[in-house]
C-alpha positions as a LaTeX table, in Angstrom:
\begin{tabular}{lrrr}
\hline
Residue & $x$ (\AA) & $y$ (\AA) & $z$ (\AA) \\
\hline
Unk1 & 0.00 & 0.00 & 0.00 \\
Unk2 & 1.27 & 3.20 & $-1.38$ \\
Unk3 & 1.94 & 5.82 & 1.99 \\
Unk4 & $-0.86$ & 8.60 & 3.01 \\
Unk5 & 0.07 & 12.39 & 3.33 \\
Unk6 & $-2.06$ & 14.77 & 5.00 \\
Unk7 & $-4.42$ & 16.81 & 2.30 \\
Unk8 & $-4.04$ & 20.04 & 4.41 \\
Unk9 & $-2.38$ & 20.38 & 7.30 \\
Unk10 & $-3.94$ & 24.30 & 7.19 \\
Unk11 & $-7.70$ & 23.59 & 7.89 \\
Unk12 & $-7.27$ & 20.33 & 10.26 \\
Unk13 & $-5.22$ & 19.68 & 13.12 \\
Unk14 & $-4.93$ & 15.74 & 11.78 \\
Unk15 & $-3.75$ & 17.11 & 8.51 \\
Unk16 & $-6.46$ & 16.66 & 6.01 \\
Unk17 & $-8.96$ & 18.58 & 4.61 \\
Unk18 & $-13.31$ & 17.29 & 5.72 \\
Unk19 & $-11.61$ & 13.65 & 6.56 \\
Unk20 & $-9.47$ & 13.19 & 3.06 \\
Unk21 & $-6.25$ & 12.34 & 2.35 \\
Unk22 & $-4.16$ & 12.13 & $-0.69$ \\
Unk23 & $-2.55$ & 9.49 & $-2.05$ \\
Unk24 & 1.66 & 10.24 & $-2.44$ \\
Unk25 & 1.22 & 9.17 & $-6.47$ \\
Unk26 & 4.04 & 11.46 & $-7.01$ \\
Unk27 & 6.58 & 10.95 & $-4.46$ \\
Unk28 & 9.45 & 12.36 & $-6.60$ \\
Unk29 & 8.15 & 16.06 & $-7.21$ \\
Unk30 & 10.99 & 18.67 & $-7.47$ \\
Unk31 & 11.08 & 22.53 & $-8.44$ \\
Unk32 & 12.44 & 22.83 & $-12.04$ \\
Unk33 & 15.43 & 25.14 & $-10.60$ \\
Unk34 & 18.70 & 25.30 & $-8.71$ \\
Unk35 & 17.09 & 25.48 & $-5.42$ \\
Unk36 & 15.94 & 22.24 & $-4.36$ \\
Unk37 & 12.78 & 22.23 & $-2.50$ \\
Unk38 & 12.15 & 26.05 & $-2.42$ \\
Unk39 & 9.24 & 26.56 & $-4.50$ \\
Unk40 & 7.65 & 23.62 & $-2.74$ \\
Unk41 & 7.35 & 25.52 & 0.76 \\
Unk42 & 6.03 & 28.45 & $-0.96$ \\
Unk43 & 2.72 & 28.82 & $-0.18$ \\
Unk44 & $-0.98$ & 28.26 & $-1.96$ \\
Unk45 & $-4.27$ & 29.31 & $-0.67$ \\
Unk46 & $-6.88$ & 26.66 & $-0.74$ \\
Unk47 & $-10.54$ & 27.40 & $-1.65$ \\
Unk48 & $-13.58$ & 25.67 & $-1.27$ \\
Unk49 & $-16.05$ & 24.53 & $-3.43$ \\
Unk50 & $-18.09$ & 27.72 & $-3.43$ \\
Unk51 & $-14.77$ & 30.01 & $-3.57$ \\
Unk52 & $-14.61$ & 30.74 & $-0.06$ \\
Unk53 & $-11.03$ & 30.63 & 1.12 \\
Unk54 & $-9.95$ & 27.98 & 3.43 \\
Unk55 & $-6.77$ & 27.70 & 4.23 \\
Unk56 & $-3.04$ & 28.29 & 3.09 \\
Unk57 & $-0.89$ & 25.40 & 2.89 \\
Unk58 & 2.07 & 24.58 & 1.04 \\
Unk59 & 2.59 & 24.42 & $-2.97$ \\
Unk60 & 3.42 & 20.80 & $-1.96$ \\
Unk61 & 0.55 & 19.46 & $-0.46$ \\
Unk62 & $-1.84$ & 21.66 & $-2.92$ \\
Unk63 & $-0.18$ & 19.76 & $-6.04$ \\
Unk64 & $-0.90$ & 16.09 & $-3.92$ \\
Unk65 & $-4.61$ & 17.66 & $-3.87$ \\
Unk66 & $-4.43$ & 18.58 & $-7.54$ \\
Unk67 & $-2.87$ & 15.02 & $-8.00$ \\
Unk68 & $-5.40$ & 13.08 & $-6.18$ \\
Unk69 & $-8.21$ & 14.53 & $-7.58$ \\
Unk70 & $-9.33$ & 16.47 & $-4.93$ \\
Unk71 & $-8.98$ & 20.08 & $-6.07$ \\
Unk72 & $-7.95$ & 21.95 & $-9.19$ \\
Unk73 & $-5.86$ & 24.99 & $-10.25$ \\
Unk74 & $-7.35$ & 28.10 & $-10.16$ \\
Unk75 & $-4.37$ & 30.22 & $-10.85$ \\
Unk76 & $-0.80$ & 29.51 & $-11.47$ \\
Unk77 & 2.12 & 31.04 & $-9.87$ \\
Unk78 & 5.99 & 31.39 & $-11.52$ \\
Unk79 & 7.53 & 27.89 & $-11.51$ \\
Unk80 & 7.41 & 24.68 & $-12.27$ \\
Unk81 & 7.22 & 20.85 & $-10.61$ \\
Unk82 & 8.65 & 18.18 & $-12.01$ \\
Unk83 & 8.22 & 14.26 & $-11.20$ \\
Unk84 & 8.99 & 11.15 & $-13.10$ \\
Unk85 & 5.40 & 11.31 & $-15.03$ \\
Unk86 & 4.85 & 15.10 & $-15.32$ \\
Unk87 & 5.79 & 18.27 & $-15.38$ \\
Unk88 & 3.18 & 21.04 & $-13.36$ \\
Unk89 & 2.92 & 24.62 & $-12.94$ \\
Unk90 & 3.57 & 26.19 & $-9.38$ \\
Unk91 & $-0.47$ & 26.62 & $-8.10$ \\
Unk92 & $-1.12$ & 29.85 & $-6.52$ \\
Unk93 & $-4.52$ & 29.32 & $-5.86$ \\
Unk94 & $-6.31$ & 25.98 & $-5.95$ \\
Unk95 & $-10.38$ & 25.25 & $-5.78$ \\
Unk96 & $-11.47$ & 21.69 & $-3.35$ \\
Unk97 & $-14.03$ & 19.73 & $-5.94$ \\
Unk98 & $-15.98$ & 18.65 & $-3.00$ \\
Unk99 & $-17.41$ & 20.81 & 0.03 \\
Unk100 & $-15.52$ & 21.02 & 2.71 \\
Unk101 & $-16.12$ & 22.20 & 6.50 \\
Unk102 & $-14.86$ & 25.90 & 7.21 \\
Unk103 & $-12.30$ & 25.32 & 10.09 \\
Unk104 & $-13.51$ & 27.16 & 13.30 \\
Unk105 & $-11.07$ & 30.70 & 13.36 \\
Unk106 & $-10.01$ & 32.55 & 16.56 \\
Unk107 & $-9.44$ & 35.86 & 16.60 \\
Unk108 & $-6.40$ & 36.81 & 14.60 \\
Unk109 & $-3.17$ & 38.14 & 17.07 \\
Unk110 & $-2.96$ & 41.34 & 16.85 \\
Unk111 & 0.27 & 42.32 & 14.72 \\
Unk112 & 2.12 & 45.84 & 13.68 \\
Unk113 & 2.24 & 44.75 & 10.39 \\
Unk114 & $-1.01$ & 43.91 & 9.49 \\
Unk115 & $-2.51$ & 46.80 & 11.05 \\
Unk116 & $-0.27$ & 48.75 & 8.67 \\
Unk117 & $-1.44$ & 46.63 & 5.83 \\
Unk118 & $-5.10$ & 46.31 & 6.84 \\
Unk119 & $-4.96$ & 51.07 & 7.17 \\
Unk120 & $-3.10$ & 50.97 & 3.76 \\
Unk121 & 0.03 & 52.51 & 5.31 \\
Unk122 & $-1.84$ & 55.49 & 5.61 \\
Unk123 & $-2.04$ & 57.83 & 9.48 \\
Unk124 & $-6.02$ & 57.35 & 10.17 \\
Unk125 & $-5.81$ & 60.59 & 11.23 \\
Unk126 & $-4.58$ & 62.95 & 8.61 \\
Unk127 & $-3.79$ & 60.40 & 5.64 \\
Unk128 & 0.01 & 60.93 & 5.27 \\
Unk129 & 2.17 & 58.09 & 5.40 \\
Unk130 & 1.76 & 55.82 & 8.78 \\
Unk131 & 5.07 & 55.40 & 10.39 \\
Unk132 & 3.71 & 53.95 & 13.72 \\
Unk133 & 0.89 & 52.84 & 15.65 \\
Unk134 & $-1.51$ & 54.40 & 18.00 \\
Unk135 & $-4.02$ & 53.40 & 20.41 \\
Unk136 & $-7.36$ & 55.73 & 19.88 \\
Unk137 & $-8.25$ & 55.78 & 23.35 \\
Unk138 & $-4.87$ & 55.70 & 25.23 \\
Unk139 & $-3.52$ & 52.90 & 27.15 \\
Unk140 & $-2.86$ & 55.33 & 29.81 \\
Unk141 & $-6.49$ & 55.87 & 30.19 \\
Unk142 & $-7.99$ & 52.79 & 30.42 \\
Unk143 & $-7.53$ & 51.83 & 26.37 \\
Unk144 & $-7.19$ & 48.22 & 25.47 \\
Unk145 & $-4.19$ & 46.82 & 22.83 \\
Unk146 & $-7.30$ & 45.71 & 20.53 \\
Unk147 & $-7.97$ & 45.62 & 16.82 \\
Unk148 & $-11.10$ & 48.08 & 16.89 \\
Unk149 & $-8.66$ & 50.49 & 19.45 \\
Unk150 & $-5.68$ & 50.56 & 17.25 \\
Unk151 & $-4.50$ & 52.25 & 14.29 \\
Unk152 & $-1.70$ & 53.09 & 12.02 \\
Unk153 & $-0.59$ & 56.94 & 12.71 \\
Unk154 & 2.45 & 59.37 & 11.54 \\
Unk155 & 4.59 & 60.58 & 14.15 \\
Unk156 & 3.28 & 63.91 & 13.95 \\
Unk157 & $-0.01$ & 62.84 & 14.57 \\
Unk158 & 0.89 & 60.42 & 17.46 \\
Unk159 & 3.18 & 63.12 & 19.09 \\
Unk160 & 0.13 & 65.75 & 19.12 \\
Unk161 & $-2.31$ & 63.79 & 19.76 \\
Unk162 & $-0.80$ & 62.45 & 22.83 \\
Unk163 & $-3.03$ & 60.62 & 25.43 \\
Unk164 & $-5.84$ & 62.62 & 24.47 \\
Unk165 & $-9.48$ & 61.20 & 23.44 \\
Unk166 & $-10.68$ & 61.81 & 20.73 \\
Unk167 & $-13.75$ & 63.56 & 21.80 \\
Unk168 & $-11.18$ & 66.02 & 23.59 \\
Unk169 & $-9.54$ & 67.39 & 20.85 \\
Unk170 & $-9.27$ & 68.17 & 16.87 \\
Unk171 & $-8.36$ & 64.79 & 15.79 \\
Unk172 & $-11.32$ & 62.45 & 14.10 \\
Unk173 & $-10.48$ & 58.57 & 11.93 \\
Unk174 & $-10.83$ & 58.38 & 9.06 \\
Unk175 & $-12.01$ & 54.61 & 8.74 \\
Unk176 & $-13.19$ & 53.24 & 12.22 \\
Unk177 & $-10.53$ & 50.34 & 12.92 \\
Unk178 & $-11.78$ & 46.77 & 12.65 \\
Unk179 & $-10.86$ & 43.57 & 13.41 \\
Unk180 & $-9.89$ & 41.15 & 10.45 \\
Unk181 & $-10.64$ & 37.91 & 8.97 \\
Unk182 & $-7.53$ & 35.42 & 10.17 \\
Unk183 & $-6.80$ & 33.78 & 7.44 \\
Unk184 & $-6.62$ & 37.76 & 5.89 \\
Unk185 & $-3.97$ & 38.22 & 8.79 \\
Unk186 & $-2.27$ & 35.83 & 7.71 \\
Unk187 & $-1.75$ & 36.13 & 3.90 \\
Unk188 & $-0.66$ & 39.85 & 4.67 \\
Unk189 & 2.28 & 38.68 & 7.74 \\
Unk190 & 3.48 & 36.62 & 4.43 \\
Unk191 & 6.00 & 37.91 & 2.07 \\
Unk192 & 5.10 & 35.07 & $-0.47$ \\
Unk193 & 1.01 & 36.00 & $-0.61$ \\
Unk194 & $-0.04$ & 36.30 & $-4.17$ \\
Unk195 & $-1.37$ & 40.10 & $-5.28$ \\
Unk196 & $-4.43$ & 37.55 & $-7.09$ \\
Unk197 & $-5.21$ & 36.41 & $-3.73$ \\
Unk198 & $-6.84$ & 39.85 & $-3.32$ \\
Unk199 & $-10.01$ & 38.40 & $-5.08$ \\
Unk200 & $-10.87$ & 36.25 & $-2.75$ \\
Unk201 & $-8.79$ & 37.85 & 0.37 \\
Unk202 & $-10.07$ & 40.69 & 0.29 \\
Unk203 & $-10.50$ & 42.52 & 3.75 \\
Unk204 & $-6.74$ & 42.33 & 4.24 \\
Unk205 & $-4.02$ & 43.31 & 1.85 \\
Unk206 & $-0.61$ & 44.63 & 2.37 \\
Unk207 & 0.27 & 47.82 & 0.15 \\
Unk208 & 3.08 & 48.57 & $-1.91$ \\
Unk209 & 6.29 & 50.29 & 0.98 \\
\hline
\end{tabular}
């Protein structure tokens, strides 16, 4: 009997996607370049059925799901995977043929990063480039280190504004700050995420520095 790998390690903690696994058909793939194994671990997000996004997982274990019939290509990334019977293009997005469970989310961690990336890298105050952080109502006052209580901010802004409220002083948002999808937190904390993941990853996407 040929071994099992998991489908998708992303959206179960057992490693395969609604109870399936993929047969290792191809045990022999390797990237069609100089560095062995490197296009493998970059990464591929995984839709369902219905397009809603899943998971991301590696190019590896999307091409086994391509492979074993359990999902096709949706877009293609630069790249190619070679094996003894074929040659494939590098997935960037693939689609499950069958519905799958959503995985139950938690709240994504709040990081720096992505609240740059979810404000566009732009102060929510005055709309010149964000070079830090700020929490709208101040820590010092009772303010929690929350999504929907932090924002990205210029230095100007943060310096004036101080540990003032808002309802104290000339300073209004622009976009009232929210708290993101996970798997959105996690395809902008990635410097491999695909700019056509934005179709279907929508409420989270880093911006050009």
């Amino acid at each position: 009997m040929r071994q099992l790998v998991p489908a998708d390690d992303a959206a179960r903690s057992n490693g395969a996607v609604n109870g399936h696994r993929v047969r290792r058909d191809e045990p022999h793939l390797q990237p069609d370049h100089a560095r062995p194994g490197s296009v493998l671990s970059e990464r591929t997000l995984v839709l369902n059925v219905t397009y809603q996004p899943l998971s991301i997982t590696t190019v590896r274990r999307a091409l086994m799901l391509v492979l074993g019939g359990k999902a096709d290509v949706v877009h293609t990334g630069p790249g190619r995977v070679r094996s003894p019977r074929t040659t494939m293009s590098v997935p960037s997005i693939v689609r499950l043929n069958y519905h799958a469970r959503a995985p139950f989310r938690r709240r994504a961690p709040l990081h720096r990063r992505a609240v740059f990336a979810r404000d566009a890298y732009r102060c929510q105050y005055c709309g010149t480039r964000a070079e830090c952080i700020d929490h709208v109502h101040p820590r010092s006052r009772g303010g929690e280190h929350t999504w929907e209580n932090v924002v990205a901010c210029c230095r100007a802004c943060n310096v004036s504004k101080g540990d003032s409220l808002l309802s104290e002083g000339r300073y209004r948002l622009l976009r009232v700050p929210y708290a993101p999808d996970p798997l959105a937190v996690v395809a902008a904390m990635r410097d491999d995420s695909r700019t056509e993941w934005s179709e279907y990853v929508a409420d989270l996407q880093p911006q050009p520095a």
